[in-house]
C-alpha positions as CSV (number, residue, x, y, z in Angstrom):
1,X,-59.4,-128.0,108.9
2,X,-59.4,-124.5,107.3
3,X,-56.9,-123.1,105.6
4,X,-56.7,-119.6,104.2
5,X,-55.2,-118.3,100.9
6,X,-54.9,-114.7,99.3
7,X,-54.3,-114.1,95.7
8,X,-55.5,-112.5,92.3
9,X,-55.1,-114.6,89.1
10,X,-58.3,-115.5,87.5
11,X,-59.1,-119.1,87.9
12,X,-58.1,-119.5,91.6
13,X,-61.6,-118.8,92.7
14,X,-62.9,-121.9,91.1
15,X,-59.6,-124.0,91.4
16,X,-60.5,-123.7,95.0
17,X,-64.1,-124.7,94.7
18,X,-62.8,-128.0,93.0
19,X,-60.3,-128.7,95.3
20,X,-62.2,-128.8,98.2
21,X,-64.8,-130.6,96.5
22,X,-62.3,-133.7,96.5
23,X,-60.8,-132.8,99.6
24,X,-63.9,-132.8,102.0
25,X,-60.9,-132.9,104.9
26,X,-59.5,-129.4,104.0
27,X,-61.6,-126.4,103.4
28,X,-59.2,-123.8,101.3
29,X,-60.7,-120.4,102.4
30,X,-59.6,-118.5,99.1
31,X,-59.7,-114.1,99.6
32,X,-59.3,-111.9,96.6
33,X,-56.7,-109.4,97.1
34,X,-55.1,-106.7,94.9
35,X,-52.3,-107.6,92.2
36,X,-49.4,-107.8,94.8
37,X,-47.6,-104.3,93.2
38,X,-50.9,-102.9,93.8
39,X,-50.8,-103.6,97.3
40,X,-51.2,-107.1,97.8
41,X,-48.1,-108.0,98.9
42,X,-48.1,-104.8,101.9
43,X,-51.2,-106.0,102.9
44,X,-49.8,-109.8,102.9
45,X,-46.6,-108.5,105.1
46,X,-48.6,-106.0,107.2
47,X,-50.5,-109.1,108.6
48,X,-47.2,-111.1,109.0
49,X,-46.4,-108.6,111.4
50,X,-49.9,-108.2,113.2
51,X,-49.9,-112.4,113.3
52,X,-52.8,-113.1,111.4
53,X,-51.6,-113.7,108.0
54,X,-53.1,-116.5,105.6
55,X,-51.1,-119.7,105.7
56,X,-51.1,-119.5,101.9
57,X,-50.5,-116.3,99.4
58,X,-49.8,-116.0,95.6
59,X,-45.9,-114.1,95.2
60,X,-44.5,-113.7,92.4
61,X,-40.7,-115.5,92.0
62,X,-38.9,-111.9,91.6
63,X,-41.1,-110.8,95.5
64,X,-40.1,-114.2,97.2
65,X,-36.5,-113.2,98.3
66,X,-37.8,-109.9,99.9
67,X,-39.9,-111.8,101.8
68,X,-37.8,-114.0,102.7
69,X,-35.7,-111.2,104.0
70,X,-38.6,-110.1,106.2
71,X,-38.5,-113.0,108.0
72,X,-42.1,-113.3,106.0
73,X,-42.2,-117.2,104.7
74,X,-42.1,-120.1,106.4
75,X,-40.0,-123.3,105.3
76,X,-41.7,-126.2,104.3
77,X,-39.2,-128.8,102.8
78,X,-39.8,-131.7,104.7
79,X,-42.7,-131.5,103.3
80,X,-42.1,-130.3,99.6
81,X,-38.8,-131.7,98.9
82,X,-40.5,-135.3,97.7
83,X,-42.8,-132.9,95.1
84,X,-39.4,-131.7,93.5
85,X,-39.5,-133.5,90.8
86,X,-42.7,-132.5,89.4
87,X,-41.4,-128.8,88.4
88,X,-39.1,-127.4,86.0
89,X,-35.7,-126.7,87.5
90,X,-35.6,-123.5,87.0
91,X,-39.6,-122.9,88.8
92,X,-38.0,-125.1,92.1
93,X,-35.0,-122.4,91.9
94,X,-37.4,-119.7,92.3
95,X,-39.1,-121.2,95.4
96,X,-36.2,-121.8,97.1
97,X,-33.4,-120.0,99.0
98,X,-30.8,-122.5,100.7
99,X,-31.9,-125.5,101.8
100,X,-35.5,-123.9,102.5
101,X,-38.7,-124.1,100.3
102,X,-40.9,-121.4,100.5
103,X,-43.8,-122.7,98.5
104,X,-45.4,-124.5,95.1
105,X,-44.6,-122.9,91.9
106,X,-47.4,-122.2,89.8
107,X,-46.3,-120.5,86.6
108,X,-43.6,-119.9,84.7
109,X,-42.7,-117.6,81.5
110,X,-40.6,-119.2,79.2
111,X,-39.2,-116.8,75.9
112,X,-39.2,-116.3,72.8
113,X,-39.7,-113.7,69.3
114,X,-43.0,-112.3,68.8
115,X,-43.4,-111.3,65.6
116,X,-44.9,-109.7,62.3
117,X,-44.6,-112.0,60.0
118,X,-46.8,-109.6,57.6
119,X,-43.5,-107.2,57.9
120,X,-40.8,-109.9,57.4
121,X,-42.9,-111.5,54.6
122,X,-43.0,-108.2,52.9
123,X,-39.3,-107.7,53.3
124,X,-37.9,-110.9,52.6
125,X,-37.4,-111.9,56.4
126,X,-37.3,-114.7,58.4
127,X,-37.3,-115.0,62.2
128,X,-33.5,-113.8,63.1
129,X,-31.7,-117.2,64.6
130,X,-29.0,-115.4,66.5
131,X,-28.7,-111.6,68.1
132,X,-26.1,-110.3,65.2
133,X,-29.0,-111.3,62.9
134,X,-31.6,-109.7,64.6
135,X,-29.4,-106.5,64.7
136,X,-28.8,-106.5,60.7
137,X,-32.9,-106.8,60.0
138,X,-33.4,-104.0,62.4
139,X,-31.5,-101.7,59.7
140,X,-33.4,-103.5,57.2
141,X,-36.5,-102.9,58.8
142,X,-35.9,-99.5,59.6
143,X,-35.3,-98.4,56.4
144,X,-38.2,-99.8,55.0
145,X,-39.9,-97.2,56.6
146,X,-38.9,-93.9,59.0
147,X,-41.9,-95.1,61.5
148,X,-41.0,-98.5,61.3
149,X,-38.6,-100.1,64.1
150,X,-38.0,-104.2,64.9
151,X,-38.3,-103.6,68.8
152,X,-39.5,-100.7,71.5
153,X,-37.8,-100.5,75.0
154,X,-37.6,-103.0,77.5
155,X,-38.1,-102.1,81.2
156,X,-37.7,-104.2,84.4
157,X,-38.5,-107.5,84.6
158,X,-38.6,-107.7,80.9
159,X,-35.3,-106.5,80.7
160,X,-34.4,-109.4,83.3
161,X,-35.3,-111.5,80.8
162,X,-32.8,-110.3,77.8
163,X,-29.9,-110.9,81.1
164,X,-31.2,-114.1,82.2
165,X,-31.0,-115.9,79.2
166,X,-27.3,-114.4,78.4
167,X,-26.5,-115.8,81.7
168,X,-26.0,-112.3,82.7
169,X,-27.5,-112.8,86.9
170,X,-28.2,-110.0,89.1
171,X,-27.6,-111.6,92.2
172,X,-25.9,-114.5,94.0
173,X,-25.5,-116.0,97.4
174,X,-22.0,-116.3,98.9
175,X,-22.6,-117.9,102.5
176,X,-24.6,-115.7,104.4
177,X,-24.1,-112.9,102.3
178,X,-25.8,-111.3,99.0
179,X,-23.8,-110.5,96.3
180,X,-25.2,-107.9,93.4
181,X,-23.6,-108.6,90.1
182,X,-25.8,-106.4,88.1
183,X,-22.0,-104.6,86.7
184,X,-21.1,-107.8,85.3
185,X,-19.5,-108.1,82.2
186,X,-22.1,-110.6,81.2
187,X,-24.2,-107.9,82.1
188,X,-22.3,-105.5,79.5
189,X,-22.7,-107.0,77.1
190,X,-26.4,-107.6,77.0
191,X,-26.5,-103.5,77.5
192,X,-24.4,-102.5,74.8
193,X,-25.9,-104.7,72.5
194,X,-29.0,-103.3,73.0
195,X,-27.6,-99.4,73.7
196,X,-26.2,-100.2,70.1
197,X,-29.6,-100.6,68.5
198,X,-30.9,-97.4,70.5
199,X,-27.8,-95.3,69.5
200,X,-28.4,-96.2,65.6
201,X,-32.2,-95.2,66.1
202,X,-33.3,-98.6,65.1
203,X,-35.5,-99.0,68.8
204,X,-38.6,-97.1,68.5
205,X,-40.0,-94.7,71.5
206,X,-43.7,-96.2,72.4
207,X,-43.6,-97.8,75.8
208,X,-44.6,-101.0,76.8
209,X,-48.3,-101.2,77.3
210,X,-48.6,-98.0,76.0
211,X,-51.2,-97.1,73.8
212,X,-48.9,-95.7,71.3
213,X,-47.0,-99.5,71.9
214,X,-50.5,-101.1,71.5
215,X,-50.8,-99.0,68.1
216,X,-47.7,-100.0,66.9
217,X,-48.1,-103.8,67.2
218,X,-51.4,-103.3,65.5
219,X,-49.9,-101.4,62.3
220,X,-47.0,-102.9,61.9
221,X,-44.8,-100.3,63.1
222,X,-43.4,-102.6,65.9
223,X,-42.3,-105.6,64.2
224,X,-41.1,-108.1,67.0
225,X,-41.4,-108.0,71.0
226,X,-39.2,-110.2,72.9
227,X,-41.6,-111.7,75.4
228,X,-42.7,-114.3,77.7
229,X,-45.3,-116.5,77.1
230,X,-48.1,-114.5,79.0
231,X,-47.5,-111.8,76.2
232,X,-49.5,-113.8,73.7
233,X,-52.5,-112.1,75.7
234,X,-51.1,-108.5,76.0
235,X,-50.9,-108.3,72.6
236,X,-53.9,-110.2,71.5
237,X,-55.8,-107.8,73.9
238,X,-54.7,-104.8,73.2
239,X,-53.6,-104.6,69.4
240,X,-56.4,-106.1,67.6
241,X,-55.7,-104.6,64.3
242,X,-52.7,-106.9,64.2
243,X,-54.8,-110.3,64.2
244,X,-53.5,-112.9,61.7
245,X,-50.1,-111.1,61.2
246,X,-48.1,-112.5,63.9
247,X,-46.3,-115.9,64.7
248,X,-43.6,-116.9,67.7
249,X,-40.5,-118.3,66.6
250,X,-37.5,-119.0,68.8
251,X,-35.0,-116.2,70.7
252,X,-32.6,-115.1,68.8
253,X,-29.1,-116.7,70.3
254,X,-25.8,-115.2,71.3
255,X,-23.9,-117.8,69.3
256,X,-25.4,-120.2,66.4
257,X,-26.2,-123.6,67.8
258,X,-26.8,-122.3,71.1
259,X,-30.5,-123.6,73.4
260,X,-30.6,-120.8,76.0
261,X,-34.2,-119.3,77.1
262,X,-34.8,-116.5,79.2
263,X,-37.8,-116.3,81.7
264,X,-40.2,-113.1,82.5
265,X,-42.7,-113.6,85.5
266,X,-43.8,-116.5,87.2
267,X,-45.4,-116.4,90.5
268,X,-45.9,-119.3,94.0
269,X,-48.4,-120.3,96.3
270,X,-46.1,-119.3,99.5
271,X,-46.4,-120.5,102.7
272,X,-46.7,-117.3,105.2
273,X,-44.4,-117.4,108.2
274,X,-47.3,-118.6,111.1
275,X,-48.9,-120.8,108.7
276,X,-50.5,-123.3,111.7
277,X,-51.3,-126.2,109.2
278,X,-48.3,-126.5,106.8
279,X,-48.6,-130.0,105.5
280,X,-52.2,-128.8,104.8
281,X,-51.5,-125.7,103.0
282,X,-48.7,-127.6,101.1
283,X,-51.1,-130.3,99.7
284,X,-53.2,-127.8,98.4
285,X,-50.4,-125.6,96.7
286,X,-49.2,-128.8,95.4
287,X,-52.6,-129.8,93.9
288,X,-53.3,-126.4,92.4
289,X,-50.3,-126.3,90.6
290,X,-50.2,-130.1,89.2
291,X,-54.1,-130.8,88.5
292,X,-54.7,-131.4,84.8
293,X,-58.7,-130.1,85.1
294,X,-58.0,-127.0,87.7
295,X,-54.6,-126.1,86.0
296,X,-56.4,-126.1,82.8
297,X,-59.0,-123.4,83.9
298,X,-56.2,-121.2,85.4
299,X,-55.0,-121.6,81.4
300,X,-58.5,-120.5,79.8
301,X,-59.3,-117.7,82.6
302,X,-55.7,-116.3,83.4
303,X,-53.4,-117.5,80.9
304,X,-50.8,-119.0,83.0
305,X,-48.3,-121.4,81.7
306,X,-47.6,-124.1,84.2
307,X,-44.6,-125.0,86.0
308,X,-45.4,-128.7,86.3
309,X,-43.6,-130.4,83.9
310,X,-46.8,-133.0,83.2
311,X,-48.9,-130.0,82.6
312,X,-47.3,-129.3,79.3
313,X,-49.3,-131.6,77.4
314,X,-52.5,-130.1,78.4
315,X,-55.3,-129.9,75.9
316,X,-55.8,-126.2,76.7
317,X,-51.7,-125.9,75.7
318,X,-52.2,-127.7,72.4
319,X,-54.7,-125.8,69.8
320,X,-54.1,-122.9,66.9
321,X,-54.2,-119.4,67.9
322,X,-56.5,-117.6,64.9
323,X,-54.7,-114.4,66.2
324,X,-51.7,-116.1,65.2
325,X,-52.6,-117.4,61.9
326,X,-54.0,-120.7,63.0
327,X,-50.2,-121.4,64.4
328,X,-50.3,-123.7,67.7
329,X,-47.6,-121.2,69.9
330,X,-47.6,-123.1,72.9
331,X,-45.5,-125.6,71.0
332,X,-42.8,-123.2,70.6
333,X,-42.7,-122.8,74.4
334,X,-43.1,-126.2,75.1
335,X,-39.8,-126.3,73.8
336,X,-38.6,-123.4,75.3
337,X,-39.3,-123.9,79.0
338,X,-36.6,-126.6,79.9
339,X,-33.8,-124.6,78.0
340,X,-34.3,-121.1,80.7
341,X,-31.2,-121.4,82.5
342,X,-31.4,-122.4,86.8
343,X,-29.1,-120.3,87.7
344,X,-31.2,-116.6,88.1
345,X,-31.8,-115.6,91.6
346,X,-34.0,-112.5,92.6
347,X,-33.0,-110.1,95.2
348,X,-34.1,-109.2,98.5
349,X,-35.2,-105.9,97.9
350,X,-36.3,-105.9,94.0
351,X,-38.8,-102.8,94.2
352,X,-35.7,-100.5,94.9
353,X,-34.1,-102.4,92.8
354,X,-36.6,-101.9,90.0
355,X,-37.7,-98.8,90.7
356,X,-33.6,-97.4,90.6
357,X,-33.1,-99.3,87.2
358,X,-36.4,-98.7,85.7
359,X,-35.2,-94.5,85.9
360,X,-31.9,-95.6,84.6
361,X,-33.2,-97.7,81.6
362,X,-35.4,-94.7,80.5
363,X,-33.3,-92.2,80.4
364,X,-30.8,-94.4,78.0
365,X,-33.6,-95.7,76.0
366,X,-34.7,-91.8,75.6
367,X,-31.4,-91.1,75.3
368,X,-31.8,-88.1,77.9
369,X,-28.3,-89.3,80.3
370,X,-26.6,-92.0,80.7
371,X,-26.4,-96.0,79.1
372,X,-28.1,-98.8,79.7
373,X,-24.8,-100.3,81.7
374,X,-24.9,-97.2,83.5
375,X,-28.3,-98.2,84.8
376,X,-27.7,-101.0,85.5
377,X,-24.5,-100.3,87.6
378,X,-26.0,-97.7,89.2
379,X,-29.1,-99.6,90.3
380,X,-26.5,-101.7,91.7
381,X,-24.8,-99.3,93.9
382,X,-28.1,-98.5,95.3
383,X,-29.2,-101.7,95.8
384,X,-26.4,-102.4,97.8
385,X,-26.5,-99.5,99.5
386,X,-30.6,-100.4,100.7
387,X,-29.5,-103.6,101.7
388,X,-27.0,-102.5,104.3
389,X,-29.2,-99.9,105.5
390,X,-31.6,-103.4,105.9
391,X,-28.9,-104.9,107.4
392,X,-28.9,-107.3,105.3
393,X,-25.4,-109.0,104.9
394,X,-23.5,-108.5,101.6
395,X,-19.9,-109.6,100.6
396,X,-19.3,-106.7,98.6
């Protein structure tokens, strides 16, 4: 039996090789596509709709709903539901919709403060425990220096990420229907904490993954991101001059004594509606995500942090980081990952949705029109206002 499975991280190649080394009754056909906002995913929903998809395809949690409103997955709880126990609650969440299960998860990315510890050490600093701290060493920090700022904007789904772990959602299921709640006041007051720090000039202007951003981390100039763990890479790639300044400490909380993690990214191994050999192609996404020696590879080569629960322990997951001083910074999202709250759902139709807020959130950050709640309310209007042109059912 053949089954076939399209995706992009690093790792899977070889993963694959291994698995059906053991597995001499299942032969994984594994196809590299394109990163799945790069054109993966069209090409994954294009043959959906020709009938001659791959039974298996890598989709990241925030994509899953939108395919699921394209009638693009197929549901495989009878055979998933006895795996459940395996993942973290809020990974299972994030494959599911209903009473459906749409596929394994593979990774997860837990939260927490990246930061120069170089800077704080130099200004009497330690990591900020709660968000009304973090706010008073950005003044501190700013003044330190003109070019000097604690943060730089925060865009789409690492935006999500400063809502989720204020329990702030952005969508919910009532029934049937979709229910947007991007307006919330939960949602407010995530936005004018952070339209505060922008309208006392204490955010700086470089991007994200901007070279100017890139600078910044390596001089100092950008003294913490808020991140999930998959940053560790970003910024041990791309700001080199920063090497042995920087350590992860906890997020920052909304109220002292408070446990509450955000998560940014995370992707599945979904089952494709058509899929002719499900219990197959579940086996496999089931293996990939739970094998100590393939997981660990998918560590080394892609830096993926598993959604397994088992898979925390792994050797890979457990060694000092000379980019971070020597400091072991898995640890710190060891203990972050079972604190990201369950209850964030994705949308159906998160590229409008993105795309709508992303030109909201830059204009506020900029200051150039408009708030950050203004973004994010109006990305809500027009979300809604795609969905129904979907026809998509909605109860507002």
């Amino acid at each position: 039996m053949t089954i076939t499975f399209w995706g992009w991280a690093g790792g899977y190649a070889d993963a694959v090789k291994a698995f059906d080394k053991a597995h001499p009754d299942i032969k994984v056909d594994y196809q590299e596509v394109l990163p799945g906002a790069k054109g993966g995913y069209q090409k994954m929903l294009n043959a959906v709709q020709a009938d001659n998809a791959p039974c298996l395809a890598q989709v990241g949690y925030e994509s899953l709903p939108s395919f699921a409103a394209q009638g693009a997955l197929q549901d495989v709880a009878r055979y998933a539901n006895a795996d459940k126990g395996d993942f973290q609650p809020a990974a299972w969440r994030s494959v599911t919709l209903g009473d459906a299960v749409y596929g394994a998860p593979v990774d997860t990315g837990p939260m927490a403060m990246f930061y120069n510890k170089k800077v704080f050490a130099s200004l009497g600093l330690k990591p900020a425990t709660t968000w009304a701290e973090y706010k008073a060493q950005a003044k501190k920090i700013h003044a330190s220096k003109p070019g000097r700022y604690i943060s730089s904007p925060y865009l789409n789904y690492d935006y999500a990420g400063l809502a989720w772990q204020a329990g702030a959602g952005w969508f919910a299921t009532e029934g049937d229907a979709w229910k947007v709640t991007m307006g919330s006041r939960a949602n407010k007051k995530v936005a004018d904490y952070w339209q505060g720090l922008a309208d006392d000039g204490l955010i700086g202007k470089a991007p994200m993954y901007d070279q100017s951003w890139y600078t910044g981390l390596g001089n100092g100039n950008i003294a913490t991101v808020i991140g999930a763990v998959w940053q560790a890479g970003v910024i041990k790639g791309g700001a080199k001059d920063g090497a042995g300044d920087w350590a992860v400490a906890p997020l920052p909380q909304w109220k002292p004594g408070e446990n509450r993690v955000g998560n940014a990214g995370g992707s599945a191994t979904a089952v494709l509606k058509g899929c002719k050999s499900p219990e197959a192609a579940w086996e496999f996404a089931h293996w990939l995500s739970t094998d100590k020696k393939a997981y660990g590879g998918l560590v080394t080569k892609a830096a993926l942090y598993p959604a397994a629960t088992e898979l925390l322990s792994l050797p890979q997951l457990n060694r000092g980081d000379p980019y971070f001083g020597g400091q072991n910074i898995y640890k710190v999202f060891a203990e972050a990952a079972p604190k990201v709250g369950t209850g964030w759902s994705w949308g159906p139709v998160m590229t409008k949705t993105v795309a709508d807020l992303d030109d909201g959130l830059g204009k506020a950050w900029a200051g150039k029109g408009g708030t950050i709640g203004d973004a994010l309310r109006t990305a809500q209007e027009k979300t809604l206002a795609e969905m129904k042109s979907q026809g998509l059912k909605t109860s507002q």
